[in-house]
N, CA, C and O atoms as a printed pandas DataFrame, in Angstrom:
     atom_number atom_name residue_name chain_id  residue_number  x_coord  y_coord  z_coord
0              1         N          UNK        A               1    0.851   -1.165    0.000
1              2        CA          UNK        A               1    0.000    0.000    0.000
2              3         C          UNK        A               1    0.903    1.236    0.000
3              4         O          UNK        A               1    2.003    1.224    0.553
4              5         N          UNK        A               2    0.448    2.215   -0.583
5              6        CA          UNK        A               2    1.643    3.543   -0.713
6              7         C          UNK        A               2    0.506    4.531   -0.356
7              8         O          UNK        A               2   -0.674    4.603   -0.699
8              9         N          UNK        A               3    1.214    5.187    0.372
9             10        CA          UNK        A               3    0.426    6.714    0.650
10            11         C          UNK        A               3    1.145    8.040    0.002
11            12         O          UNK        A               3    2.299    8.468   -0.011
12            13         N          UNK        A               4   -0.406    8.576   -0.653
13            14        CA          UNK        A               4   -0.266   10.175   -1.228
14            15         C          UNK        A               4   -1.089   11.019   -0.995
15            16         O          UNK        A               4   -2.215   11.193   -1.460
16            17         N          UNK        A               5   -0.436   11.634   -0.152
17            18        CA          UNK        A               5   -1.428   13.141    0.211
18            19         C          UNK        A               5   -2.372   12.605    1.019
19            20         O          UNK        A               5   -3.513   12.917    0.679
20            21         N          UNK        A               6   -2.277   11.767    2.164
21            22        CA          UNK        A               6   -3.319   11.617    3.366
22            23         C          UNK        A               6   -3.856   10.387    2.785
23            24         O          UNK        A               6   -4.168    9.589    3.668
24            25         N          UNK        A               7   -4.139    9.827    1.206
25            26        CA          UNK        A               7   -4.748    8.823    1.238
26            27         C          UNK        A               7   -3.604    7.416    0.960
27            28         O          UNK        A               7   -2.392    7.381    0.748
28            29         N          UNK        A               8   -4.623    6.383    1.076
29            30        CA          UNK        A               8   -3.872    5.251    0.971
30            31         C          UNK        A               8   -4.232    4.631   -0.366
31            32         O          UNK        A               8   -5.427    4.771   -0.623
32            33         N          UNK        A               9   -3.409    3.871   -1.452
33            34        CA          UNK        A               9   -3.477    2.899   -2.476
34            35         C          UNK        A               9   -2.892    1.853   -2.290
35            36         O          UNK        A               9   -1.841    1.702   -1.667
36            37         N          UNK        A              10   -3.933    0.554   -3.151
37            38        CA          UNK        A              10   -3.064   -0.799   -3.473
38            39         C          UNK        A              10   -2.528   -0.516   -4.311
39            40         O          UNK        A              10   -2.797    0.506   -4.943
40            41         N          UNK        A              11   -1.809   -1.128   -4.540
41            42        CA          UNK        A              11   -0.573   -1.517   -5.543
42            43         C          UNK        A              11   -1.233   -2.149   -6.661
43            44         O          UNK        A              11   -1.694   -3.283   -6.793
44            45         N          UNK        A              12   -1.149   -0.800   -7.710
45            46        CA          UNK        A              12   -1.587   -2.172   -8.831
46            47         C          UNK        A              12   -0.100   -2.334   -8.852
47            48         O          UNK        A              12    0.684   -2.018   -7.957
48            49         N          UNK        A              13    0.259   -3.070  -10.428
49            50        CA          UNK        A              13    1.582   -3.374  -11.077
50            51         C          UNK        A              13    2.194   -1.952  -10.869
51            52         O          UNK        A              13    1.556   -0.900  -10.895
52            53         N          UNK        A              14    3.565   -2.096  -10.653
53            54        CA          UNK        A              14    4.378   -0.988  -10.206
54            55         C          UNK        A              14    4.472   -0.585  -11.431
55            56         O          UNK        A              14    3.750    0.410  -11.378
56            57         N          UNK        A              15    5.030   -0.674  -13.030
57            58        CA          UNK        A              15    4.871    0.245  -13.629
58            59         C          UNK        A              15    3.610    1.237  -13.584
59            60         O          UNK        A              15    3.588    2.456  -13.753
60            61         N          UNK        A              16    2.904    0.632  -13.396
61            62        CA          UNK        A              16    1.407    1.682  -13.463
62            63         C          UNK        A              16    1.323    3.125  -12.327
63            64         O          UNK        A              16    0.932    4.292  -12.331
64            65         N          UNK        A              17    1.874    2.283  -11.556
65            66        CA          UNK        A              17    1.936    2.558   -9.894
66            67         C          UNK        A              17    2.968    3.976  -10.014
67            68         O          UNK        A              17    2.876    5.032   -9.389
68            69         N          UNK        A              18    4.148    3.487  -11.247
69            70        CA          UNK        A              18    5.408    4.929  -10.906
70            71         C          UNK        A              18    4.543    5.725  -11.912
71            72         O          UNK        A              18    4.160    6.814  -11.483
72            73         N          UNK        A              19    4.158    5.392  -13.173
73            74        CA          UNK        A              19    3.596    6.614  -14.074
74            75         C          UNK        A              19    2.309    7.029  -13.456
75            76         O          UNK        A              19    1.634    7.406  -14.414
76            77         N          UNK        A              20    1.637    7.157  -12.423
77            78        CA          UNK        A              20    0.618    7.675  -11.929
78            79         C          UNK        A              20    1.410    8.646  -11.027
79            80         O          UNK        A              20    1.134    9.842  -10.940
80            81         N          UNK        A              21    2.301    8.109  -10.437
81            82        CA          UNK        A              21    3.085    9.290   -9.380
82            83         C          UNK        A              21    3.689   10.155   -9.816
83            84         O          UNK        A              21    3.819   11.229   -9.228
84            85         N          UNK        A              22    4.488    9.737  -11.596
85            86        CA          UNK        A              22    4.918   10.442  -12.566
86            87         C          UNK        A              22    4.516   11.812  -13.028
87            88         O          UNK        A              22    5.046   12.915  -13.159
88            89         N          UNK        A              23    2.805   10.993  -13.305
89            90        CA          UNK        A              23    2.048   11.777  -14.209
90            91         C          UNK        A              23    1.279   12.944  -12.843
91            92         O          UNK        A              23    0.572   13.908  -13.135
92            93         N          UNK        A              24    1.668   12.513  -11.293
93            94        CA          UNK        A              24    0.909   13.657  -10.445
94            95         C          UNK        A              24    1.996   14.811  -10.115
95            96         O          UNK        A              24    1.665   15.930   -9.725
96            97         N          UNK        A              25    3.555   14.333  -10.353
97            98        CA          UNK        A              25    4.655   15.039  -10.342
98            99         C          UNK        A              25    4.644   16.241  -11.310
99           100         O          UNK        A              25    5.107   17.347  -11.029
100          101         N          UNK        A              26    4.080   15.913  -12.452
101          102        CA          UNK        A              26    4.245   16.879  -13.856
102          103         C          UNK        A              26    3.033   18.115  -13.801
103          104         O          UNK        A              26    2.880   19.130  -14.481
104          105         N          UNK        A              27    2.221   17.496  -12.607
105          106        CA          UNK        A              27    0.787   18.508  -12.048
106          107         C          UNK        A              27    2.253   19.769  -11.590
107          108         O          UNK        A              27    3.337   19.603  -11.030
108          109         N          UNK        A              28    1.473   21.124  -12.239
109          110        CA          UNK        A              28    2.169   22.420  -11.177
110          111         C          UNK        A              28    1.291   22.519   -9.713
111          112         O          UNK        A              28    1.744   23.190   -8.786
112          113         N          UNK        A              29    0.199   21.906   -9.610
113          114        CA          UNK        A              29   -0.439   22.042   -8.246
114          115         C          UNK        A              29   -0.206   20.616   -7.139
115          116         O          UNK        A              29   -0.617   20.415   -5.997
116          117         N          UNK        A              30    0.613   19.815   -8.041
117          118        CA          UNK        A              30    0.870   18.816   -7.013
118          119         C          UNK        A              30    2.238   19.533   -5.803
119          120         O          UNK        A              30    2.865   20.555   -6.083
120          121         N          UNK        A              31    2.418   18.873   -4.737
121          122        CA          UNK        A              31    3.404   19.855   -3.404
122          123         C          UNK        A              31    5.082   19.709   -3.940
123          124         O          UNK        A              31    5.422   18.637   -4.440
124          125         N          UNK        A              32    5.661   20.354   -3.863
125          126        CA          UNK        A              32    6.496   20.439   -4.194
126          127         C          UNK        A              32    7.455   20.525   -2.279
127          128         O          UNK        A              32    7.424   21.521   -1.556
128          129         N          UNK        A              33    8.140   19.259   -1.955
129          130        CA          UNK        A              33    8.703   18.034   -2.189
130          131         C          UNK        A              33    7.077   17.324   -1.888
131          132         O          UNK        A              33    6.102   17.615   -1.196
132          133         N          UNK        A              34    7.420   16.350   -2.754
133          134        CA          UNK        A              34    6.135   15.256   -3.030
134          135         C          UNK        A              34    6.629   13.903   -2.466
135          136         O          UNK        A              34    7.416   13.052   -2.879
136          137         N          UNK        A              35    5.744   14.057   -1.197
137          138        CA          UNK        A              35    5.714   12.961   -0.270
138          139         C          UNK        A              35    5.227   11.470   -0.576
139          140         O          UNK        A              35    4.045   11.645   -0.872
140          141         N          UNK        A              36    5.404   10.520   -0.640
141          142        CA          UNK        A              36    5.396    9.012   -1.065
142          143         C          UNK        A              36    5.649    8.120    0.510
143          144         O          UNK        A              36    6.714    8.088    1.127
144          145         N          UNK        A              37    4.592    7.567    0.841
145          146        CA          UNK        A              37    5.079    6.437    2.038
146          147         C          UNK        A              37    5.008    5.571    1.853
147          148         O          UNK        A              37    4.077    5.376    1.070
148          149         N          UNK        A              38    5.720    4.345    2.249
149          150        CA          UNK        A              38    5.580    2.916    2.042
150          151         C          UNK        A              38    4.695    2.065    3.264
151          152         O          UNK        A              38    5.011    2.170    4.449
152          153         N          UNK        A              39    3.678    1.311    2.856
153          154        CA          UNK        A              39    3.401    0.540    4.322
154          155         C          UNK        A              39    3.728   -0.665    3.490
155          156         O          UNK        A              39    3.789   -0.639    2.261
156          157         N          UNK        A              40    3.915   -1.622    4.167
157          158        CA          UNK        A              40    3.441   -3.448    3.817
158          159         C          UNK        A              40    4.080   -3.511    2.457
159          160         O          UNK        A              40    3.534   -4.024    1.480
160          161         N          UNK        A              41    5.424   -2.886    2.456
161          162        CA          UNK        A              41    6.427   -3.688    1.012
162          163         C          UNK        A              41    7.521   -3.854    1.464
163          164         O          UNK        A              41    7.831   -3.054    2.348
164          165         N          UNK        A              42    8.192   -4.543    1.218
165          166        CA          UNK        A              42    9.427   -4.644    1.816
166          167         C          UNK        A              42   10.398   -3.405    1.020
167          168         O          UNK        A              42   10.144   -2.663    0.071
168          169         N          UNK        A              43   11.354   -3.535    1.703
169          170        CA          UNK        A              43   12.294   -2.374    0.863
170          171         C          UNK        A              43   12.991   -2.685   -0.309
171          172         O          UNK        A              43   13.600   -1.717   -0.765
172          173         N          UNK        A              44   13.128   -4.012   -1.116
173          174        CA          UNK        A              44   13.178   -3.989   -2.383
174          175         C          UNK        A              44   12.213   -3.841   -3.118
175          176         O          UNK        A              44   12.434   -3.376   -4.236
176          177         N          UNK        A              45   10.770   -4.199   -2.719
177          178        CA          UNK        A              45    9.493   -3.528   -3.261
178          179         C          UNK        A              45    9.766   -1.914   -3.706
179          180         O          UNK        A              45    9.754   -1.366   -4.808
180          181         N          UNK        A              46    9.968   -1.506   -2.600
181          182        CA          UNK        A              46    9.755    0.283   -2.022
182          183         C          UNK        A              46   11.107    0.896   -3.267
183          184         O          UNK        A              46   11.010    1.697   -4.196
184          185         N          UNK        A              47   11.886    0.374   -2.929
185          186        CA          UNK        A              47   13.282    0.634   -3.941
186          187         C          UNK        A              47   13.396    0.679   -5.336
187          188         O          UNK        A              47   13.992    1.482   -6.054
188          189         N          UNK        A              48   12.526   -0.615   -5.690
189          190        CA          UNK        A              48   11.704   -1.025   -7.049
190          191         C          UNK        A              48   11.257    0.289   -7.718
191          192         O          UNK        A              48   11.600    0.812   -8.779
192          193         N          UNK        A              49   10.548    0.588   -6.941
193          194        CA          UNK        A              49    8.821    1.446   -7.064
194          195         C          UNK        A              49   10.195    2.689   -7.088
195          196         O          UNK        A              49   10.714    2.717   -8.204
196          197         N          UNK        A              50   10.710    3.483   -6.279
197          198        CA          UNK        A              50   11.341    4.543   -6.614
198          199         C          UNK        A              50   12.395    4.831   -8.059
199          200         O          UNK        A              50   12.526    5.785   -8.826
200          201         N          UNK        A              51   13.067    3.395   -7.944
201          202        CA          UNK        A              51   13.836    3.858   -9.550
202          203         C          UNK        A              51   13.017    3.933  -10.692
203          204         O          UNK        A              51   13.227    4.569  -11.725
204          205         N          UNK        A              52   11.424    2.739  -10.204
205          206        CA          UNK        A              52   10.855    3.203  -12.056
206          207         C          UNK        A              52    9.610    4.861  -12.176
207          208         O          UNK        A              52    9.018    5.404  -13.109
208          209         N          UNK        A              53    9.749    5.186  -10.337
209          210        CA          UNK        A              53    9.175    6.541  -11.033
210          211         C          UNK        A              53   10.287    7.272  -11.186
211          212         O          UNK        A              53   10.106    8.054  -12.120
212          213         N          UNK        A              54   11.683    7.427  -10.565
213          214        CA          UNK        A              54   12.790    8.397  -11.327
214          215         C          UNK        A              54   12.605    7.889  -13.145
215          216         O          UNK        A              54   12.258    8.668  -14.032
216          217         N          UNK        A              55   12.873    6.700  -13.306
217          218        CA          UNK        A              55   12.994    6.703  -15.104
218          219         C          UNK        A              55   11.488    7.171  -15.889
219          220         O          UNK        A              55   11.661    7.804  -16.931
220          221         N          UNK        A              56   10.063    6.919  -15.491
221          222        CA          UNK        A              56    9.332    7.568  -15.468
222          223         C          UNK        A              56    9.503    9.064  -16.127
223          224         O          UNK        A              56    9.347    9.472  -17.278
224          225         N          UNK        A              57    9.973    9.836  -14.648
225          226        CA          UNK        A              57    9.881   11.306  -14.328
226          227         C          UNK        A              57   11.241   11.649  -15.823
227          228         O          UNK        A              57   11.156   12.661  -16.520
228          229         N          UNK        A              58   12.081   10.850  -15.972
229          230        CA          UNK        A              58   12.916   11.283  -17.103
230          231         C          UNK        A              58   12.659   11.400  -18.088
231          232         O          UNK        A              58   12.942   12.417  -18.721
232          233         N          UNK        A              59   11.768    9.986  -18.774
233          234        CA          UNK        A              59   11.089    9.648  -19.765
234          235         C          UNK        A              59    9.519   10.777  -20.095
235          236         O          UNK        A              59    8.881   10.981  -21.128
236          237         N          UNK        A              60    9.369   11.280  -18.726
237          238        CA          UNK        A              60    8.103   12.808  -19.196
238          239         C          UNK        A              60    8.942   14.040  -19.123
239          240         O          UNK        A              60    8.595   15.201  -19.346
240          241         N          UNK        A              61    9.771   13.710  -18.873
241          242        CA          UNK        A              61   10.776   15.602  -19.236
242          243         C          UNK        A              61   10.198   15.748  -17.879
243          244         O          UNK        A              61    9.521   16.769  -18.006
244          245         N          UNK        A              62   10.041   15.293  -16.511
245          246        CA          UNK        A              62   10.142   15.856  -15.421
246          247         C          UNK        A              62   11.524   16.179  -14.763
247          248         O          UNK        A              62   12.168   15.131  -14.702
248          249         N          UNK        A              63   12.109   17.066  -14.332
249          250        CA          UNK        A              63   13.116   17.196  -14.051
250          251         C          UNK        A              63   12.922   17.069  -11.897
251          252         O          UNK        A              63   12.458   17.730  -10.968
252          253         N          UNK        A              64   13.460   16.100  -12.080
253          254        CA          UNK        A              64   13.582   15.995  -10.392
254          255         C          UNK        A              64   15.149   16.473   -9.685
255          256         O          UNK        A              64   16.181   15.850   -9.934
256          257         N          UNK        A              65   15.103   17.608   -8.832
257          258        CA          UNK        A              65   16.382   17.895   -8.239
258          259         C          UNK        A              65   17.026   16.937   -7.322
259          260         O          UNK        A              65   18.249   16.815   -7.254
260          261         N          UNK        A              66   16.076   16.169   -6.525
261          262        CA          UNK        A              66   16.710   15.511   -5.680
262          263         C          UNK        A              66   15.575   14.653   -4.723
263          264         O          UNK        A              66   14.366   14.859   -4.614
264          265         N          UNK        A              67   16.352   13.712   -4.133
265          266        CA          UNK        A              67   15.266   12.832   -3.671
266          267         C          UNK        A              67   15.460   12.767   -1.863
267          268         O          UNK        A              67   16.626   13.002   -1.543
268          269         N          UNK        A              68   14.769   12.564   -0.984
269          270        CA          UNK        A              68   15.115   12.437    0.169
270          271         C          UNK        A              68   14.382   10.866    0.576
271          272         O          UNK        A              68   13.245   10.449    0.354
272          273         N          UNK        A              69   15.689   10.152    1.333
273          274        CA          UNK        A              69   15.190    8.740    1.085
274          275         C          UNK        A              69   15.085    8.624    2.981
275          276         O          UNK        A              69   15.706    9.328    3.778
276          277         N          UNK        A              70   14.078    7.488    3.306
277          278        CA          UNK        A              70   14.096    6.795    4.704
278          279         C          UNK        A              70   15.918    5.916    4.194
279          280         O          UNK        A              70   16.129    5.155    3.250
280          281         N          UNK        A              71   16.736    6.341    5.065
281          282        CA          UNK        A              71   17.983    5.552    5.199
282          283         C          UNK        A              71   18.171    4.198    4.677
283          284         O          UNK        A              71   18.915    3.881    3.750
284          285         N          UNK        A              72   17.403    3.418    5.386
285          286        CA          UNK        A              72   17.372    1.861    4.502
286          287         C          UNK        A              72   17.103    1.919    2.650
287          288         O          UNK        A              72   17.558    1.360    1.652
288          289         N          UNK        A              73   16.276    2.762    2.923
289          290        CA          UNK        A              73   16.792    2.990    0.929
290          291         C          UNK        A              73   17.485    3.608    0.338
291          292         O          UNK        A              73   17.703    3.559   -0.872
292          293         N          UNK        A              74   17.973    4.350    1.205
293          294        CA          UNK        A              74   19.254    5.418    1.033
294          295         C          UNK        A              74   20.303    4.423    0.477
295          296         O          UNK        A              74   20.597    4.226   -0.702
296          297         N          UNK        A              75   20.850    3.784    1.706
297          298        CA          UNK        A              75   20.908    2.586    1.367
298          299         C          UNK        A              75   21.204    1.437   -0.329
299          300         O          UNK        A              75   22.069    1.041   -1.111
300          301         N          UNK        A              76   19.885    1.397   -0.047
301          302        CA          UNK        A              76   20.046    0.606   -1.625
302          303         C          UNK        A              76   20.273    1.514   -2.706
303          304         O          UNK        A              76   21.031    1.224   -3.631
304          305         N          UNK        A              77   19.579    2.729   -2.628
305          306        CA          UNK        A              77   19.713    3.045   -4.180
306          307         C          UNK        A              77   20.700    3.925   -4.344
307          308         O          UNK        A              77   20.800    4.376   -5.485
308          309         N          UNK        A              78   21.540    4.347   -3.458
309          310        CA          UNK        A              78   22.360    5.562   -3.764
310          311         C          UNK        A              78   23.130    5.418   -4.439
311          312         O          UNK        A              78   23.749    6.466   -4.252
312          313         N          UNK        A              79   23.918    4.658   -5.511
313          314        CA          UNK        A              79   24.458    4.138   -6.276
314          315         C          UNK        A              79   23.240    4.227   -7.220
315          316         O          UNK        A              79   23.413    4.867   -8.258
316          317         N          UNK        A              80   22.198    3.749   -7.030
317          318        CA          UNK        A              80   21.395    2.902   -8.545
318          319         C          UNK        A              80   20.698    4.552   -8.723
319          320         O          UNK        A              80   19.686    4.083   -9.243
320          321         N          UNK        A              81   20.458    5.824   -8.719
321          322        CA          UNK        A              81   19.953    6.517   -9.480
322          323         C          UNK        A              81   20.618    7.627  -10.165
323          324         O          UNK        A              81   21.830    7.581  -10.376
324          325         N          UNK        A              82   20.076    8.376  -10.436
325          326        CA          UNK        A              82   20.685    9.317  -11.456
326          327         C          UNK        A              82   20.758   10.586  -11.136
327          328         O          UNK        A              82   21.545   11.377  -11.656
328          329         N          UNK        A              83   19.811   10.899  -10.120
329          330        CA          UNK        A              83   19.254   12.181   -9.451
330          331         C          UNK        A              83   20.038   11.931   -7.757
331          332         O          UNK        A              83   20.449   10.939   -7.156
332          333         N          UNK        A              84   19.949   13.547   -7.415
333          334        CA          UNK        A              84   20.790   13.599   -6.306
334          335         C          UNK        A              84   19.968   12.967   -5.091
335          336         O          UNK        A              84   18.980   13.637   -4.794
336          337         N          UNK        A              85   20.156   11.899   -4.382
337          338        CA          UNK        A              85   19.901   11.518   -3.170
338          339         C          UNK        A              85   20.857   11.538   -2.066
339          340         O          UNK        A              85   22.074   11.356   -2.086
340          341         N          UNK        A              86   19.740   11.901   -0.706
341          342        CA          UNK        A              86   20.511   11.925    0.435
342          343         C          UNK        A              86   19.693   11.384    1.232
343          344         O          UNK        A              86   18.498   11.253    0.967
344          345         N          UNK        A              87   20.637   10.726    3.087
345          346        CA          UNK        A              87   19.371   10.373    3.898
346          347         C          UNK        A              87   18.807   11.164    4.342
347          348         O          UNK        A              87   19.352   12.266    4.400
348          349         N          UNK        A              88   17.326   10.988    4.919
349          350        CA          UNK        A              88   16.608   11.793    6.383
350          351         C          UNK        A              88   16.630   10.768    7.228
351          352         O          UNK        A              88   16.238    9.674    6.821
352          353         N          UNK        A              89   17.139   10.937    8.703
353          354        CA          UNK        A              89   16.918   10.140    9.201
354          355         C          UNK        A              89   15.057   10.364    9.989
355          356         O          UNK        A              89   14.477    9.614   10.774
356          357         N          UNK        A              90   14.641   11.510    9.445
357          358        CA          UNK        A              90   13.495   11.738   10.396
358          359         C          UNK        A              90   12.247   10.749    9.481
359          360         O          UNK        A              90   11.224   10.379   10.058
360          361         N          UNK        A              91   12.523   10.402    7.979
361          362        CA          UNK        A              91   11.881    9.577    7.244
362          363         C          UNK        A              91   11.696    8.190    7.832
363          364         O          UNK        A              91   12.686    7.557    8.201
364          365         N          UNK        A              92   10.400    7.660    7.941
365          366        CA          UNK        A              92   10.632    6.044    7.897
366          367         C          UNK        A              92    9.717    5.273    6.861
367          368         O          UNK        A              92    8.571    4.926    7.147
368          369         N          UNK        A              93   10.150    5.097    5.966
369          370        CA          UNK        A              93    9.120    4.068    5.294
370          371         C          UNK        A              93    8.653    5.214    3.966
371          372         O          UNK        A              93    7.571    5.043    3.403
372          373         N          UNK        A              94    9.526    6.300    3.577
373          374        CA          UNK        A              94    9.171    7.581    2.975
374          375         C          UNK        A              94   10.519    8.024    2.312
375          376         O          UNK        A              94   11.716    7.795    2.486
376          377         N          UNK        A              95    9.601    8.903    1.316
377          378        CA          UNK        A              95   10.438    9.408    0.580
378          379         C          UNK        A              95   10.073   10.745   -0.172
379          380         O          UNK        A              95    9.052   10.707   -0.860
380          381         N          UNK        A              96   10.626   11.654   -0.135
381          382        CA          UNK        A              96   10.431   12.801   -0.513
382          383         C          UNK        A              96   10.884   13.100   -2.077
383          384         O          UNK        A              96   12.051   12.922   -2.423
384          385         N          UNK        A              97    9.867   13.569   -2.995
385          386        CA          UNK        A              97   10.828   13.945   -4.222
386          387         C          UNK        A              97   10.781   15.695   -4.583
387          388         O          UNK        A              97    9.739   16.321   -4.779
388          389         N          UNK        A              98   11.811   16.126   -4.603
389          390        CA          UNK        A              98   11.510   17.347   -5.015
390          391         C          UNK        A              98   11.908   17.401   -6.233
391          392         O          UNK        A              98   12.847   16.636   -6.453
392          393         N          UNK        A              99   11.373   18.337   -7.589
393          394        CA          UNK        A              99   11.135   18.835   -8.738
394          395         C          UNK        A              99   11.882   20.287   -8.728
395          396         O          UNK        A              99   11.659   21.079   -7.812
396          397         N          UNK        A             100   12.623   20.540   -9.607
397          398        CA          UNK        A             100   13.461   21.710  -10.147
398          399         C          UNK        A             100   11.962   22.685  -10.017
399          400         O          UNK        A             100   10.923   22.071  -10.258
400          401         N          UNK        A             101   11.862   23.966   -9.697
401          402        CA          UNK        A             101   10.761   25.580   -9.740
402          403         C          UNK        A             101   11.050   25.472  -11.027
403          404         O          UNK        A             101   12.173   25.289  -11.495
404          405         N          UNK        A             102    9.481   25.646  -11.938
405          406        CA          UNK        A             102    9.851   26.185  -12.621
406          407         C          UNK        A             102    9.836   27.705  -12.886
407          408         O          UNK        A             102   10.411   28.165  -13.873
């Protein structure tokens, strides 16, 4: 289940799952850093789900500045993306994306 903006979703198939988060990133009224929580996936699930909305967000000309990861995914992906990540340790189970102003 992933939470956005107070509500909760199942999981369809994770491609579907990153181009919906993709396609709410490319909104100018979506929050700018855009909050994502994980419940009930494990963290290669959760890890999964973050690199295919970064390739996503590339593949729509979204330009993402940087990502703020819960540590354990800090962790895994800091090597595997393309965009600047760092930890929070105040994150758990979350992840913050912020988008370049335009």
């Amino acid at each position: 289940m992933i939470m956005m903006k107070g509500r909760s979703f199942r999981m369809a198939g994770q491609k579907e799952t990153a181009i919906g988060i993709a396609t709410a990133l490319a909104s100018e009224h979506s929050p700018n850093p855009f909050p994502l929580s994980f419940r009930g996936q494990s963290l290669q699930e959760a890890a999964d789900l973050v690199q295919l909305v970064v390739a996503e967000c590339g593949d729509a000309g979204i330009k993402l500045a940087r990502l703020e990861l819960d540590p354990e995914l800090f962790e895994v992906l800091e090597q595997r993306l393309i965009v600047p990540v760092r930890p929070d340790y105040r994150l758990q189970g979350s992840v913050r994306i912020f988008r370049f102003s335009a």
